[in-house]
BAVOVEX-352652 format. One line per field, with one value per residue (C-alpha): residue number from 0; y, z, x. Coordinates in nm, 3 decimals. Layout:
bavex <- (NUM:...)
y <- (Y:...)
z <- (Z:...)
x <- (X:...)
//
This chain:
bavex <- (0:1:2:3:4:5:6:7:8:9:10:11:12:13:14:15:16:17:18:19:20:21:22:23:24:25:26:27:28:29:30:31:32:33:34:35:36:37:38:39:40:41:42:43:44:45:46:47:48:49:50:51:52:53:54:55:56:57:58:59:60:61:62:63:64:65:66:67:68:69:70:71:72:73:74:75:76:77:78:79:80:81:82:83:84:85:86:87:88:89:90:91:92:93:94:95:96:97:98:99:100:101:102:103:104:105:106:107:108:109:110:111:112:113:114:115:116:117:118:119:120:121:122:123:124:125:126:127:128:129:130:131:132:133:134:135:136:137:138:139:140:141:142:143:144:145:146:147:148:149:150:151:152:153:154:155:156:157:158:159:160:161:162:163:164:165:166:167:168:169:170:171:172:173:174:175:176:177:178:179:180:181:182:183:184:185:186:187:188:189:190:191:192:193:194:195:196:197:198:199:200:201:202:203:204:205:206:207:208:209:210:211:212:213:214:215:216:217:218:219:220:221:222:223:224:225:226:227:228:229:230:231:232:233:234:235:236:237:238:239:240:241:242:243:244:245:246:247:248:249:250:251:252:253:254:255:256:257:258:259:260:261:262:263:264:265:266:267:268:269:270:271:272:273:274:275:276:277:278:279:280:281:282:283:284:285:286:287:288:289:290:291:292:293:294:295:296:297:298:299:300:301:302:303:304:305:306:307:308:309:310:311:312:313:314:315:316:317:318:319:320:321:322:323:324:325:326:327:328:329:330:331:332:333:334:335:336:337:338:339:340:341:342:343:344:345:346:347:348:349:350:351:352:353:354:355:356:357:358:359:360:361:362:363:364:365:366:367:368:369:370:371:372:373:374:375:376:377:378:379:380:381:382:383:384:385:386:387:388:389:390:391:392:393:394:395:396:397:398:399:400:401:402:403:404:405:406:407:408:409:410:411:412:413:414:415:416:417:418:419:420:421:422:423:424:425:426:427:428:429:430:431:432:433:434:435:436:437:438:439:440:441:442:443:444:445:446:447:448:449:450:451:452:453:454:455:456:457:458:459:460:461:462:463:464:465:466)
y <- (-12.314:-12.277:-11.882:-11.825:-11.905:-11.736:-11.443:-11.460:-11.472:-11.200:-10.962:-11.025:-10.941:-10.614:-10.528:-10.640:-10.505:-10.118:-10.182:-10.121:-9.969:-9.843:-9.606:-9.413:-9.645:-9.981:-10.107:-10.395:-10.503:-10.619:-11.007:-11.279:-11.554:-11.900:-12.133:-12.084:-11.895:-11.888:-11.564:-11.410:-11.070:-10.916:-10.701:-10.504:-10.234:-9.936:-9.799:-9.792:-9.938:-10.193:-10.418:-10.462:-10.404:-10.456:-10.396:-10.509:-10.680:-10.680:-10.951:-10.984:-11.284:-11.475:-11.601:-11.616:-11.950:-11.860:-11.616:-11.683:-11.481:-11.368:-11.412:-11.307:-11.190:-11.381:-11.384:-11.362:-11.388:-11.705:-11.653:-11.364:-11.084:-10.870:-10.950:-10.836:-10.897:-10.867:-10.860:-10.949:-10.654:-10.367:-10.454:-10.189:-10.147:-10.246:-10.622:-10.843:-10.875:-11.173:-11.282:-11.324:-11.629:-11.561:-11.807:-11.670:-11.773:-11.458:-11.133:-10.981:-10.698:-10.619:-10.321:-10.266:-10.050:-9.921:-9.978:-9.908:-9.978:-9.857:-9.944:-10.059:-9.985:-10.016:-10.123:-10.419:-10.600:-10.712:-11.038:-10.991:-10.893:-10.715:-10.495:-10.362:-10.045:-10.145:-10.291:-10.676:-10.908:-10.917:-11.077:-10.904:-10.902:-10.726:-10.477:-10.390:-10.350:-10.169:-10.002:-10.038:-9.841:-9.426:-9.339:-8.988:-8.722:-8.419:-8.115:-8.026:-7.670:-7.426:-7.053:-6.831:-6.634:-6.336:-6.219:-6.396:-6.748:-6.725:-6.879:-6.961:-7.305:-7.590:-7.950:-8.059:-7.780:-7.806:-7.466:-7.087:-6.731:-6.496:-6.164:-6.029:-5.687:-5.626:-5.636:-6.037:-6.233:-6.561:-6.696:-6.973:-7.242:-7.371:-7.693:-7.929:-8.269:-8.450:-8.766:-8.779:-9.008:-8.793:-8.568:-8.236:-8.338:-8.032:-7.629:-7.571:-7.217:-7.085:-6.832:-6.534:-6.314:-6.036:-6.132:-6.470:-6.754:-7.123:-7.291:-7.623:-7.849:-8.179:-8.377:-8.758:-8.989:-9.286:-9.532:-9.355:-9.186:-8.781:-8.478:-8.126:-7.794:-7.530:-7.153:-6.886:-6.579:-6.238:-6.066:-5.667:-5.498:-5.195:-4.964:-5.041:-5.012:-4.887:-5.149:-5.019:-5.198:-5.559:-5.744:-6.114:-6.194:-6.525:-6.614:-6.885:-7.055:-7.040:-7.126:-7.185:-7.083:-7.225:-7.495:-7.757:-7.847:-8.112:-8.136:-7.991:-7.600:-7.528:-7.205:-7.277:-7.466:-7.243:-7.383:-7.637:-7.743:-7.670:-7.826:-7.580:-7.625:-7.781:-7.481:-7.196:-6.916:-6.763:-6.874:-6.653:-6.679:-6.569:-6.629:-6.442:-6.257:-6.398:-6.027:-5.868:-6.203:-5.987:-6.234:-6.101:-6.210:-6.167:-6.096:-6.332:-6.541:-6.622:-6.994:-7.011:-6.896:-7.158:-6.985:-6.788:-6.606:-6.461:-6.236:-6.122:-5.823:-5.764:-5.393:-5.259:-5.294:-5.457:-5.833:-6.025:-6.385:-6.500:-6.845:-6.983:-7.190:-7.456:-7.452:-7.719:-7.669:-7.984:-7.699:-7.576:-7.650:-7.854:-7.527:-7.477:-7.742:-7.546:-7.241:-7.110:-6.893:-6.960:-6.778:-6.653:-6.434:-6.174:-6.127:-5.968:-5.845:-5.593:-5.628:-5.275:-5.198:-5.303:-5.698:-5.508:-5.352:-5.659:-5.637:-5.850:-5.819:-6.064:-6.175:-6.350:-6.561:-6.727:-6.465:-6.219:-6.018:-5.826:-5.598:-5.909:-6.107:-5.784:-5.793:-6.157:-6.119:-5.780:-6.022:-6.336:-6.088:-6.021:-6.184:-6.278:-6.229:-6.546:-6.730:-6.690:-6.913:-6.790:-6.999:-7.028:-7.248:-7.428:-7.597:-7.491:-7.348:-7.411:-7.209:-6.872:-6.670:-6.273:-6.113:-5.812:-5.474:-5.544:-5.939:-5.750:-5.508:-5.803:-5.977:-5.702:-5.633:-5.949:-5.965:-5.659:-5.818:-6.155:-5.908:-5.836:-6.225:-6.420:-6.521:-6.845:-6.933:-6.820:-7.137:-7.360:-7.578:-7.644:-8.004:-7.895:-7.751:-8.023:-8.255:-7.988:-8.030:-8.377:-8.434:-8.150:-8.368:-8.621:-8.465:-8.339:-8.659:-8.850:-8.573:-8.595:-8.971:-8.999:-8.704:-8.926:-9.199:-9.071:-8.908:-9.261:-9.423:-9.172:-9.211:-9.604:-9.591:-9.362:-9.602:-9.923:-9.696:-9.616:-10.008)
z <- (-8.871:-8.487:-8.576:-8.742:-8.465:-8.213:-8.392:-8.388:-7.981:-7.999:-8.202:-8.043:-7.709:-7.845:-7.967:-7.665:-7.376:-7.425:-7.480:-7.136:-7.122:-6.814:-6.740:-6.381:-6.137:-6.306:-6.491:-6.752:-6.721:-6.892:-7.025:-6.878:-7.103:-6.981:-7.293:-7.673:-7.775:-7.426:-7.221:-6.919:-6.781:-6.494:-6.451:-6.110:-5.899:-5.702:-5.418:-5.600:-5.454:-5.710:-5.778:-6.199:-6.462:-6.806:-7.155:-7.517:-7.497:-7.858:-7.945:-8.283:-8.407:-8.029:-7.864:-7.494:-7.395:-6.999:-6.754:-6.360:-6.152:-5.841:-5.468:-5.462:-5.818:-6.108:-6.488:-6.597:-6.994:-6.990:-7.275:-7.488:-7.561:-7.440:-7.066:-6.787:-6.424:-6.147:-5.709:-5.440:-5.258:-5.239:-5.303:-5.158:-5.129:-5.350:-5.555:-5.882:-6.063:-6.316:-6.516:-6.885:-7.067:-7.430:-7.708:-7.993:-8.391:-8.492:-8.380:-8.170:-7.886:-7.718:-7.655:-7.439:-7.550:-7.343:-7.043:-6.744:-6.406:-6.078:-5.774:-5.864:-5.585:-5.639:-5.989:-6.183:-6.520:-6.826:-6.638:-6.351:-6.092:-5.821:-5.689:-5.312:-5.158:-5.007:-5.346:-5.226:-5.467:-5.325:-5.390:-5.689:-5.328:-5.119:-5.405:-5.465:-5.074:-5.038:-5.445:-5.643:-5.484:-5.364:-5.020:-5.103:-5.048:-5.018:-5.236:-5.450:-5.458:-5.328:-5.426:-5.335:-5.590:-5.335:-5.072:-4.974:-4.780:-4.452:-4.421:-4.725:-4.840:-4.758:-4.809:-4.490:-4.390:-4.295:-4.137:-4.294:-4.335:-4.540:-4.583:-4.855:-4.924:-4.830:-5.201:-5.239:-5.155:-5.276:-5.341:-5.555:-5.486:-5.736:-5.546:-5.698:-5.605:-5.564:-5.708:-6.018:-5.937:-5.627:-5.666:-5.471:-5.372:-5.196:-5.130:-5.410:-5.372:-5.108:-4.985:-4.795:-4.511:-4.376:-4.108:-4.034:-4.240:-4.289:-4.619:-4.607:-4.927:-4.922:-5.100:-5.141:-5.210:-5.506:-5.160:-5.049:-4.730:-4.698:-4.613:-4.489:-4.531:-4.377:-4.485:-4.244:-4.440:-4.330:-4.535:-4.453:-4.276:-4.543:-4.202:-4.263:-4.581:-4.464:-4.656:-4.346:-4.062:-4.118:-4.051:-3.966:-3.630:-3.642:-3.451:-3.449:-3.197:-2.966:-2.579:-2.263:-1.919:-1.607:-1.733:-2.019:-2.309:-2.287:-2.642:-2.992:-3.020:-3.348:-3.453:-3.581:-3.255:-2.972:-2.701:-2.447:-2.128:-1.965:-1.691:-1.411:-1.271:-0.911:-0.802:-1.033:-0.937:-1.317:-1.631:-1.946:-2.300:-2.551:-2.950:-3.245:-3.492:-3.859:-3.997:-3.847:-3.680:-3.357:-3.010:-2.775:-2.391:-2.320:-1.901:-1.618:-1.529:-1.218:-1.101:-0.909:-1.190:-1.367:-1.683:-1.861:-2.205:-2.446:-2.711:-3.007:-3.191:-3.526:-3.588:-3.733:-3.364:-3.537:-3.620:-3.311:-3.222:-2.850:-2.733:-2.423:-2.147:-1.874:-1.645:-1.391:-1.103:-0.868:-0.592:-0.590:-0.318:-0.430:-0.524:-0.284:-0.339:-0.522:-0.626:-0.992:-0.955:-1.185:-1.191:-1.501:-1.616:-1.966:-2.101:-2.436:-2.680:-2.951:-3.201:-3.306:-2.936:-2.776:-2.594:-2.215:-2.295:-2.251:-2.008:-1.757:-1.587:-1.385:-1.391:-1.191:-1.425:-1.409:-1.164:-1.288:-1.020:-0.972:-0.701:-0.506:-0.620:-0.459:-0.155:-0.135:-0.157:0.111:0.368:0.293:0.369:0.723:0.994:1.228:1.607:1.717:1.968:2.162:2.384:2.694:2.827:3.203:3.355:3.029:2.990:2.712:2.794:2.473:2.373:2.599:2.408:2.450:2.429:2.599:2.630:3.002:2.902:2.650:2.876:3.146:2.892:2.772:3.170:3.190:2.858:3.031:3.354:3.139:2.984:3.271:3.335:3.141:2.797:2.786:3.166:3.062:2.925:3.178:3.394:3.768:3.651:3.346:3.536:3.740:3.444:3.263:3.593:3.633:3.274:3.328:3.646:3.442:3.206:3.434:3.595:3.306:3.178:3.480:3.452:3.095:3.191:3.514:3.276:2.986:3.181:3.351:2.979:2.873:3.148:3.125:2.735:2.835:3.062:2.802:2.572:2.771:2.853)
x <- (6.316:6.402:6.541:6.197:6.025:6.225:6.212:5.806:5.792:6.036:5.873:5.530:5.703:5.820:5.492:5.279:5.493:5.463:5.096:4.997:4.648:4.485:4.160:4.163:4.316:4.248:4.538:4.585:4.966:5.221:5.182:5.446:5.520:5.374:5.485:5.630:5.307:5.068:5.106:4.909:4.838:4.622:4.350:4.432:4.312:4.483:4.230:3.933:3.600:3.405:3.170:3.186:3.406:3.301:3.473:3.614:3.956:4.080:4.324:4.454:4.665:4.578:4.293:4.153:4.176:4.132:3.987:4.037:3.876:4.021:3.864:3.481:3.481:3.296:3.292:2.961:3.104:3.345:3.657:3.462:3.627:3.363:3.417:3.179:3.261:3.117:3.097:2.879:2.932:3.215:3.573:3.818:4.195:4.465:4.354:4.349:4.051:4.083:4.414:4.372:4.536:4.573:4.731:4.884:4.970:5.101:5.301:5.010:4.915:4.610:4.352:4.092:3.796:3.474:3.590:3.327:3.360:3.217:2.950:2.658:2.359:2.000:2.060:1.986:2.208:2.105:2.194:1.887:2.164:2.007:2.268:2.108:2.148:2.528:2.616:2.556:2.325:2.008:1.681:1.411:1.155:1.439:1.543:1.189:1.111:1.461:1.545:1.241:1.053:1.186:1.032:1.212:0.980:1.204:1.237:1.507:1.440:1.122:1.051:0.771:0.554:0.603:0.804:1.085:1.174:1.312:1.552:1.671:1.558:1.741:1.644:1.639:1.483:1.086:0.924:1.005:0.837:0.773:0.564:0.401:0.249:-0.158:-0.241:-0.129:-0.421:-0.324:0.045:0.211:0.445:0.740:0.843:1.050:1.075:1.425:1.305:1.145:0.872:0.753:0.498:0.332:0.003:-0.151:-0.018:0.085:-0.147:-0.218:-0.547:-0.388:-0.595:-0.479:-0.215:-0.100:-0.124:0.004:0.059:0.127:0.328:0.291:0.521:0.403:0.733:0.661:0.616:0.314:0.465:0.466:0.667:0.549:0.692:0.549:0.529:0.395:0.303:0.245:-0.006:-0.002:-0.267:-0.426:-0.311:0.046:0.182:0.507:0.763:0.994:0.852:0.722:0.391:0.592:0.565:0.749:1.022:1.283:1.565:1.300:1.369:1.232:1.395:1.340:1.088:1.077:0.793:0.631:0.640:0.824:0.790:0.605:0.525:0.168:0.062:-0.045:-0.104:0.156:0.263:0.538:0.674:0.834:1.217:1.197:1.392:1.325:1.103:0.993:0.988:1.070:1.119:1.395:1.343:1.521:1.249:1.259:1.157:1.514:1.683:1.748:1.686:1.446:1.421:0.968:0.914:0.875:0.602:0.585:0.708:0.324:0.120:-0.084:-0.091:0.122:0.066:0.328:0.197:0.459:0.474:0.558:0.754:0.436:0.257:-0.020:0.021:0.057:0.055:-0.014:0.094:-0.066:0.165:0.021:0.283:0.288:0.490:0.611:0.650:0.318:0.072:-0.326:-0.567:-0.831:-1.149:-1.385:-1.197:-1.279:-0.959:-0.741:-0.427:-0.246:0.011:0.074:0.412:0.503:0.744:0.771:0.968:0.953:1.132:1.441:1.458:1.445:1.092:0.844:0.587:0.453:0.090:-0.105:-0.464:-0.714:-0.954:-1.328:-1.473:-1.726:-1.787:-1.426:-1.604:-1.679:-1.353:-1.134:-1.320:-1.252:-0.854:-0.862:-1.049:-0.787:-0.533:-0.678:-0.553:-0.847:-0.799:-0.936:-0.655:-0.362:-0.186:-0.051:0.276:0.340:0.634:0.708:0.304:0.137:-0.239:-0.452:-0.782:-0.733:-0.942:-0.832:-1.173:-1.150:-0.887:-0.810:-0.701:-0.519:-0.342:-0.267:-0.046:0.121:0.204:0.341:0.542:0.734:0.808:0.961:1.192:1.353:1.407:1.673:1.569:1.650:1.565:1.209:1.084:1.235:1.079:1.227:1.253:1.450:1.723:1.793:1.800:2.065:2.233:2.279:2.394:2.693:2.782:2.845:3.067:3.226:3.335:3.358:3.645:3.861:3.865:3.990:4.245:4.441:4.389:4.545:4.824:4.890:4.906:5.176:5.388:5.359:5.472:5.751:5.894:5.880:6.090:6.337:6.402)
//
């Protein structure tokens, strides 16, 4: 009777220990005997990050009499064979799960079938676990605030019904160009939303003039908040129809020298402030063309200049945008009270010409009368003859009004009899010099005093070191 039953345990040993099933890096090991008929083997884990583990543990001939769970883990399905565990938040490294406890009667092994495991985030079980965006159970409020509802409004993908996007798209991507022939006067747009449950909810067409235009998409997310991309197409003048040289005057990489924006550069705002370097004496702009991606530097507006305009050029020499720049200058003097001048500056660039061939012109504004207004600048250029101021003896004679030739010719008379005097004698006073005179005294006398007294230390020292 005691052979029989040794022979049992063996066999079932032999049967159950090569039966070691594992799926990716989750492994089911071999059982350890516990009693005559109880054995136990663990559920571990080799460098995998988890938070459930579910699956059919097939046990013929034996029962599960016990499931412990390890640290943080819990078994949501007691002794069942179909077991389900889960964690309140990642587990990561090298760990045990759960040990199994199994009794058996007969010679026995054990499978495991549909086994699933993995990281649940923003996901809820069939047993009203909320599993939050890091994995951790969370409240239904808090997954619904943070899970339930997408706030992802981006696209997944976005094509043009003519032309071609520049740049290509990319996701993250919000402003691009394109340029279409004169003939398109309306285009379509195939946007795709990443999530499913976002939706476009304007631009999806777009009206096309001749020139510039700006099509907007609006992508609306399922939690009500929005997204923008932004399309600036070219639409050919009926003048140029030559597919060689485009209409898109659109630029990117766009940068501003000797001064900073106040604000963001967009291309379809045109108008900014720009505040001037403390010590720079222009500002100038380089940007690289979206129709042939070469960088061009524009001219130099002047440091002083209240204004300053940059107009672009497409290669046709047609389309053309024009930006306008406040530039505010912490060098610059108050304007005159009551001026209407206001000064201003024009720089451009062509992008059917090399970067070196802007232009830069200047322009008085707010004055209608440009006879009158030129007359005005001639006579501020005048110096009026109004007074001089004649010194004598180092004093200062104020309001000596030089009215007439001979007054004139007097102090010319005298300027040549000072040359002959010494220059810098000229302008001093007889009380000067003996001021000067005293004060050299004095360093004079001071000097020979330090020298007998220095010359009386040395010889004093050299005496205590030769004792």
């Amino acid at each position: 009777m005691k052979k029989g039953i040794y022979l049992l345990l063996v066999s079932f040993m032999f049967v159950l220990l090569p039966k070691l099933v594992y799926a990716g890096d989750i492994y089911f090991n071999n059982p350890v005997k516990k009693t005559n008929n109880v054995f136990t083997f663990t559920v571990t884990v080799n460098d995998l990050n988890l938070n459930y583990v579910t699956g059919d543990l097939k046990t013929p001939n034996a029962t599960i009499t016990n499931v412990t769970m390890s640290n943080g883990w819990i078994n949501k399905t007691g002794n069942s064979n179909h077991f389900y565990f889960y964690h309140d938040g990642k587990s990561s490294g090298n760990y045990t799960i759960a040990t199994f406890e199994v009794t058996i009667t007969d010679n026995s092994k054990y499978e495991v079938e549909n086994l699933k495991y993995g990281l649940n985030t923003c996901t809820t079980d069939i047993y009203q676990n909320y599993f939050g965006e890091d994995g951790t159970l969370v409240s239904k409020e808090v997954y619904d605030k943070t899970c339930g509802i997408s706030k992802d409004a981006t696209l997944k993908s976005l094509s043009i019904s003519s032309g071609t996007l520049s740049p290509k798209f990319d996701s993250s991507l919000e402003i691009y160009s394109a340029t279409v022939e004169n003939n398109v006067s309306s285009i379509t747009f195939n946007a795709t939303p990443n999530h499913s449950k976002a939706n476009i909810v304007s631009g999806a067409t777009c009206a096309l003039k001749e020139g510039l235009n700006t099509c907007k998409i609006v992508v609306k997310a399922e939690a009500g908040n929005t997204k923008t991309y932004t399309v600036t197409v070219t639409r050919k003048n009926k003048q140029n129809q030559n597919p060689m040289l485009s209409s898109d005057a659109t630029f990117y990489n766009f940068v501003v020298h000797g001064g900073t924006l106040t604000t963001t550069f967009q291309p379809n705002v045109k108008e900014y402030t720009i505040h001037v370097d403390k010590n720079a004496g222009s500002v100038y702009f380089t940007f690289t063309m979206n129709s042939n991606h070469t960088t061009y530097t524009s001219g130099k507006c002047s440091a002083s200049t209240e204004v300053c305009r940059l107009t672009v050029t497409a290669e046709d020499s047609v389309s053309k945008i024009t930006y306008t720049f406040h530039l505010v200058n912490p060098n610059a003097t108050s304007p005159t009270t009551g001026s209407n001048n206001q000064s201003s500056s024009e720089v451009s660039v062509n992008a059917n010409t090399s970067s070196s061939s802007s232009h830069t012109s200047t322009s008085n504004s707010s004055n209608t009368n440009k006879g009158n207004a030129s007359t005005e600048e001639k006579k501020e250029e005048t110096i009026p003859m109004e007074t001089f101021t004649i010194e004598e003896e180092g004093t200062l004679e104020e309001n000596n009004v030089v009215e007439t030739n001979e007054e004139t010719i007097e102090v010319q008379e005298e300027s040549e009899e000072e040359k002959a005097k010494i220059p810098f004698l000229k302008h001093i006073s007889k009380n000067n010099l003996i001021q000067i005179g005293i004060v050299l005294c004095l360093f004079i006398g001071i000097g020979i005093c330090s020298y007998f007294v220095i010359k009386s230390h040395r010889k004093k020292n050299k005496q205590i070191f030769k004792k």
